[in-house]
N, C-alpha and C positions, 0 to 999 in steps of 0.2 A: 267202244267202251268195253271195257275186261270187266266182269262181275264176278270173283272167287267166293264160292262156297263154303265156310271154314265147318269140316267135320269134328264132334268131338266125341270122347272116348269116355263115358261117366264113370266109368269104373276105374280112373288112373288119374295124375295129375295134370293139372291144365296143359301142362306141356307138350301132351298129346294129340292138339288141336292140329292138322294138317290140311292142305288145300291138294284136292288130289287131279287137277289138269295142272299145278305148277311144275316146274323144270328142276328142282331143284336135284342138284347128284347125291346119291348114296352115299354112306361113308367109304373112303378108300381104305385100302390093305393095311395104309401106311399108319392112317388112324385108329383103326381097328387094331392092329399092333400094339400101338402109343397105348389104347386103354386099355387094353388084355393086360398088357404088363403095367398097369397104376391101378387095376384091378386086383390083381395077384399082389402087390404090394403094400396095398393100404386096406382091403377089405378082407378081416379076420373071419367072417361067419362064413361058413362056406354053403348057408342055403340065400344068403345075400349075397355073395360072389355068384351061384349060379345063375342067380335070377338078373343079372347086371353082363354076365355075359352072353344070357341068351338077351338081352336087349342092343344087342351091339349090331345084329343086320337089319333092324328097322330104324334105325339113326340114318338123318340126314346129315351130309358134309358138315352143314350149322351147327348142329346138335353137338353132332364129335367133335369139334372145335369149342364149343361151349362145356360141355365135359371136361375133356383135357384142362381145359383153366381152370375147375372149378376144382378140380384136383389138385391142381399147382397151387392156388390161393389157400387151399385145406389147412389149416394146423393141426398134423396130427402126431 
């Protein structure tokens, strides 16, 4: 039987929550790309652009992929 620990983070949103013996992959180059540039493109504050691309090498694969839509579904 697997028992996952879920850690969380109180000072951020619940999204935060991670299991840290799971597998899951980092974000890739190719994601990390995809939001650099829907970063630069939709987010006009540049200390909220900062703060969104220093969060782009603690994304897991999931994440980056749930970003990316959440960008695409955006009306902005």
């Amino acid at each position: 039987m697997i028992n996952n620990t879920a850690i969380a983070n109180f000072d951020g949103p619940r999204k935060s929550y991670f299991f840290p013996d799971s597998k899951e992959e980092m974000i890739s180059d190719k994601q990390k790309a995809i939001l650099t540039s829907l970063i630069f493109q939709y987010i006009q504050e540049e200390d909220d652009r900062e703060q969104r691309l220093s969060e782009l090498e603690d994304l897991t694969s999931r994440d980056a992929d749930n970003e990316i839509l959440r960008f695409s579904m955006a009306r902005w």
